[in-house]
C-alpha positions as CSV (number, residue, x, y, z in Angstrom):
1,X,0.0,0.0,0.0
2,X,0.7,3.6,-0.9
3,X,0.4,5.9,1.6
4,X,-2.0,9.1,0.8
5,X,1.1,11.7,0.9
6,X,2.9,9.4,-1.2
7,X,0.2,9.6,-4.2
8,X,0.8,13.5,-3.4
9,X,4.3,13.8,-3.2
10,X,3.7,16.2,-0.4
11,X,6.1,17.5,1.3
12,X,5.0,17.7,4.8
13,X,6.6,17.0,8.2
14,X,5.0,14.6,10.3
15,X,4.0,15.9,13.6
16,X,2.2,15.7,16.8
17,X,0.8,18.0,19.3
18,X,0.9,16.7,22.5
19,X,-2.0,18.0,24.7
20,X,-4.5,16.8,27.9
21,X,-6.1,17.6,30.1
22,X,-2.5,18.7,31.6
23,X,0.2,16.9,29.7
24,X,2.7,17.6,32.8
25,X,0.7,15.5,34.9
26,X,2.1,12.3,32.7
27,X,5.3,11.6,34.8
28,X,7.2,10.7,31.8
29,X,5.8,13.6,29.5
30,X,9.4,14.5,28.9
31,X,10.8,11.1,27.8
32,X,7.2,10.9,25.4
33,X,8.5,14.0,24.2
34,X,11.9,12.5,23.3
35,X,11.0,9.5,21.8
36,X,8.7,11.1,19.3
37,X,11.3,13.6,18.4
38,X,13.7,10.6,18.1
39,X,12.1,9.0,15.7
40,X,12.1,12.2,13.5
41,X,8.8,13.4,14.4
42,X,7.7,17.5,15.0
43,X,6.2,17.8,18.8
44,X,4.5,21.0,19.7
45,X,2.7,21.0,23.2
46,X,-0.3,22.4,24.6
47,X,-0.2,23.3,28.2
48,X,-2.1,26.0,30.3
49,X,1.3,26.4,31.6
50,X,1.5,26.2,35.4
51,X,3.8,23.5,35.6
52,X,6.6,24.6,33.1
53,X,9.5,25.3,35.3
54,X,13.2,26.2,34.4
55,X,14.0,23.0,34.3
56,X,11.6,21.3,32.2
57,X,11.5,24.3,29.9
58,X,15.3,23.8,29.1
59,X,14.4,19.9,28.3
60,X,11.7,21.1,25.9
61,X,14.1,23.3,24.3
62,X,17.1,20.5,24.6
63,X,14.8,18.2,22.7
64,X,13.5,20.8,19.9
65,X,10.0,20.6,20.8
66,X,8.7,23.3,17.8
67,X,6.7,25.3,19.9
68,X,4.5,25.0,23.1
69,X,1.1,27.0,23.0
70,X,0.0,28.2,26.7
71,X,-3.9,28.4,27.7
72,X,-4.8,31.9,29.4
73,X,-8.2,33.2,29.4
74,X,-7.5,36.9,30.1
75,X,-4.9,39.7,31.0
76,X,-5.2,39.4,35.1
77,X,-5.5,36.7,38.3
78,X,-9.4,37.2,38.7
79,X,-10.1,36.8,34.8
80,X,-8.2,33.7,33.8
81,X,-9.3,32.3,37.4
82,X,-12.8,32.0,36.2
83,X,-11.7,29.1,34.0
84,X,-8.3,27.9,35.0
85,X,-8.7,28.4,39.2
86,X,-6.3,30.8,41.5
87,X,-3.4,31.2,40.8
88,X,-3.3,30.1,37.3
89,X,-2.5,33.5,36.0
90,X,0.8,34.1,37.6
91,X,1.7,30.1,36.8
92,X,1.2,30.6,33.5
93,X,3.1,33.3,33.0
94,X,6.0,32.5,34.9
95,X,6.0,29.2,32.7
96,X,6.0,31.7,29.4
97,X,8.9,33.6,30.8
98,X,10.8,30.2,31.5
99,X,9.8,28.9,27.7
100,X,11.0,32.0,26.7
101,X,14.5,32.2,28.5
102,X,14.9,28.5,27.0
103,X,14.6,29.9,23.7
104,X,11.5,27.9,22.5
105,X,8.7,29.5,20.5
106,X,5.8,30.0,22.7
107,X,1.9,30.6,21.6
108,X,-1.0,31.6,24.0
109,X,-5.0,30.4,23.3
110,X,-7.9,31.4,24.9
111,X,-11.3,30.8,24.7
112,X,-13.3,33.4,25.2
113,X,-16.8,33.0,27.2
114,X,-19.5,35.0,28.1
115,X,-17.9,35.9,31.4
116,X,-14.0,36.3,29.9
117,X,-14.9,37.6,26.2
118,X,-14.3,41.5,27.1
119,X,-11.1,41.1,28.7
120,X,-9.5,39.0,26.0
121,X,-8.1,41.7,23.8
122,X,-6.3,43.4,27.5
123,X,-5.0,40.0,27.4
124,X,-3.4,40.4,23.4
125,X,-1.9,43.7,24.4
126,X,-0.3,42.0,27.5
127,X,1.0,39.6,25.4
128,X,2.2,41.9,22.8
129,X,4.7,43.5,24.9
130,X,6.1,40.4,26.7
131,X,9.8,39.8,26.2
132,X,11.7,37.7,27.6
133,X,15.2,37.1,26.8
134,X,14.8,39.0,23.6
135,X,12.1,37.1,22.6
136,X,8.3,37.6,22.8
137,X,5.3,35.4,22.0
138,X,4.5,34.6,18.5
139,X,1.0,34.4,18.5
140,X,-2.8,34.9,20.5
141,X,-5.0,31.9,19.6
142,X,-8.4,32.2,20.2
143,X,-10.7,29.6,20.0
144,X,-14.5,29.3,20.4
145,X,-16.9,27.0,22.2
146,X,-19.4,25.7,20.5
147,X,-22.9,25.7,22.7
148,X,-23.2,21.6,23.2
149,X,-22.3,19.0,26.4
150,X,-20.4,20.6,29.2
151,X,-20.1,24.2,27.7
152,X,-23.6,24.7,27.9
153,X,-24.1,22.9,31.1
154,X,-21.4,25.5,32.3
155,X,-22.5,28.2,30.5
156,X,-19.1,29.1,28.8
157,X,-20.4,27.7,25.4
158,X,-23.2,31.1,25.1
159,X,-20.6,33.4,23.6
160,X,-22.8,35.1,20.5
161,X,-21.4,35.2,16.9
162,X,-21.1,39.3,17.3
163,X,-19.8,38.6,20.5
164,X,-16.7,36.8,19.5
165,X,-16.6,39.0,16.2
166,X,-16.0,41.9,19.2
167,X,-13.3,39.6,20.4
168,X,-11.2,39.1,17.1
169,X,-11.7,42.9,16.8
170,X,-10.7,44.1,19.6
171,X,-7.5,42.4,19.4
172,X,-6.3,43.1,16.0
173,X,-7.3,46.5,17.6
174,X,-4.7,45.9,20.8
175,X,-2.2,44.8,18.1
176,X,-2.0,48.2,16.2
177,X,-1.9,49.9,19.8
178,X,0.9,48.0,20.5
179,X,2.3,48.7,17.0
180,X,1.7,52.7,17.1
181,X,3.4,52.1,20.7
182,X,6.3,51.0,19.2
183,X,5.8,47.4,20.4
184,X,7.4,44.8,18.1
């Protein structure tokens, strides 16, 4: 058998993204990590950050993990707490500094809900003055709920089509502030 890229003659890189729940809960997450990139494989992770310490930043970076995208859900402790829990915020940075001081590229999603939607585009203009090392984040991913199973038995999944249209707006909107502001 031929395999589908084959027939193609595409060129892509295999890859994985390695996600959870919490992928730092696996107590071998970082040998996973290695063994995929061993055999030749991409690895990007997705994390909500709290766990990244000097330490197992410098192993990401040590076994070219391609990037590692953190989950924050607004600029501040009492915003991203609504999702992630106390304390998360500060975590979650301090893991983005210690990805950053490791050299590796570092992402940031968030999923914006009824109750976190306004604050989202505070949280790209955070982000799009954070440097660490010399480096900053690449890139704010936002991604929406859809209304169905435990979203809309929490209530996060509500977040109207002009609601989250206010969201991608306001943060291209935080990005030019940042750019007029000299921000790179």
């Amino acid at each position: 058998l031929v395999a589908w890229a084959e027939i193609y003659d595409l060129a892509i890189s295999p890859s994985f993204s390695l996600t959870g729940g919490e992928p730092f809960l696996r107590d071998d997450f970082l040998d996973l990590v290695g063994a995929i990139r061993n055999r030749g494989y991409e690895v990007s992770v997705l994390t909500n950050g709290t766990m990244v310490d000097p330490a197992r930043a410098g192993r990401l970076a040590s076994l070219g993990v391609s990037a590692v995208q953190v989950s924050i859900e607004g600029p501040d402790e009492e915003t991203n707490a609504l999702l992630r829990g106390k304390g998360s915020f500060a975590a979650a940075m301090d893991g983005i500094r210690n990805l950053l001081r490791s050299g590796v590229r570092v992402g940031v999603s968030s999923t914006p809900t009824p109750q976190t939607a306004a604050r989202i585009p505070a949280l790209t203009r955070l982000l799009s003055g954070f440097r660490e090392n010399g480096r900053g984040i690449d890139y704010h991913h936002i991604i929406y709920v859809i209304d169905s199973g435990n979203a809309r038995a929490g209530g996060t999944g509500k977040l109207s089509a002009a609601a989250l249209i206010d969201v991608i707006t306001g943060c291209k909107e935080a990005l030019r502030a940042a750019k007029r502001e000299g921000v790179k």
